[in-house]
N, C-alpha and C positions, 0 to 999 in steps of 0.2 A: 504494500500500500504506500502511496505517496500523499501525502499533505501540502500543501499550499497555504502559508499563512500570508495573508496582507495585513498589515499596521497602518495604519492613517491617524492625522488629525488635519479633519478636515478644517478649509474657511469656511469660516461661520455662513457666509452669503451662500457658500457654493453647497450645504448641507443635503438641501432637498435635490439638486440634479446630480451628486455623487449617487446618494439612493435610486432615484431611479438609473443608472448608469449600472450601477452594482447588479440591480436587477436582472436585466439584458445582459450582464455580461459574464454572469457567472456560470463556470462551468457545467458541474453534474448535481451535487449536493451541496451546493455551498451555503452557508450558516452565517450568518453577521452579529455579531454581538455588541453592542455599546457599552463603555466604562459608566460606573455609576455616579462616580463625579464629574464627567467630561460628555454632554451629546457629541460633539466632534470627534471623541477619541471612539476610532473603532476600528473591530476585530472579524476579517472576512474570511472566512474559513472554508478551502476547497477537500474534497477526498478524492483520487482515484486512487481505480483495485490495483493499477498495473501503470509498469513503467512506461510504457508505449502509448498507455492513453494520456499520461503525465505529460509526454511529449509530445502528444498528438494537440494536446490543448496549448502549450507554448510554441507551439507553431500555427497559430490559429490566427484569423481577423480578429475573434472576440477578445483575446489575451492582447492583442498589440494593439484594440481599443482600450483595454481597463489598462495599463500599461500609459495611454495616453491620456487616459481619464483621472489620474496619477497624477499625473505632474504637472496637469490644468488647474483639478480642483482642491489640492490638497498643500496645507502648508507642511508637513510630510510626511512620507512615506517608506516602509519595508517591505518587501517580499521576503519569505524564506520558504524556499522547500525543502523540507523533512521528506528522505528517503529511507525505506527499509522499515515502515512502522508495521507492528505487526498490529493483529484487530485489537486485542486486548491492551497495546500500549497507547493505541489511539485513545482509546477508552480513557483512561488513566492520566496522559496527557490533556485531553480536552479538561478532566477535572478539574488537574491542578491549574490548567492556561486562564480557567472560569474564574477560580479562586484567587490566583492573582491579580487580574483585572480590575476584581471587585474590592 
């Protein structure tokens, strides 16, 4: 399994067209979360089962849109993708990722 985190803290003005941008442009299962102290701070959470679809979605239009919808709407921005998770440490990680957030 592969994960895909995005980190943002959005501009405050550009809040509502990031949302709907995130919308459209997320891959399979993707999850958004907001900080509890921060509406701009957020957490966009993709899954694939397989490398290949991992790759198949960074070589996409929709990824080199949210990519550009990045560096439009946000004062800033992380990607990371986590390789090699297995289901149960998914699991485990989303907890703890919840729990620090909050």
């Amino acid at each position: 399994m592969v994960i895909l985190l995005v980190r943002v803290r959005l501009k405050a003005e550009k809040r509502r067209e990031f949302l709907l941008s995130a919308c459209s442009l997320a891959a399979l299962e993707g999850e958004l979360f907001q900080a509890v102290d921060d509406e701009n701070r957020l957490l966009l959470v993709e899954h694939f089962d397989s490398e290949p679809e991992a790759e198949a979605y960074a070589a996409s239009d929709a990824y080199r849109a949210l990519r550009g919808a990045l560096s439009t709407l946000c004062e800033q921005s992380e990607l990371e993708w986590v390789r090699g998770v297995a289901q149960s440490e998914e699991l485990i990680a989303r907890r703890v990722g919840t729990n620090r957030e909050a």
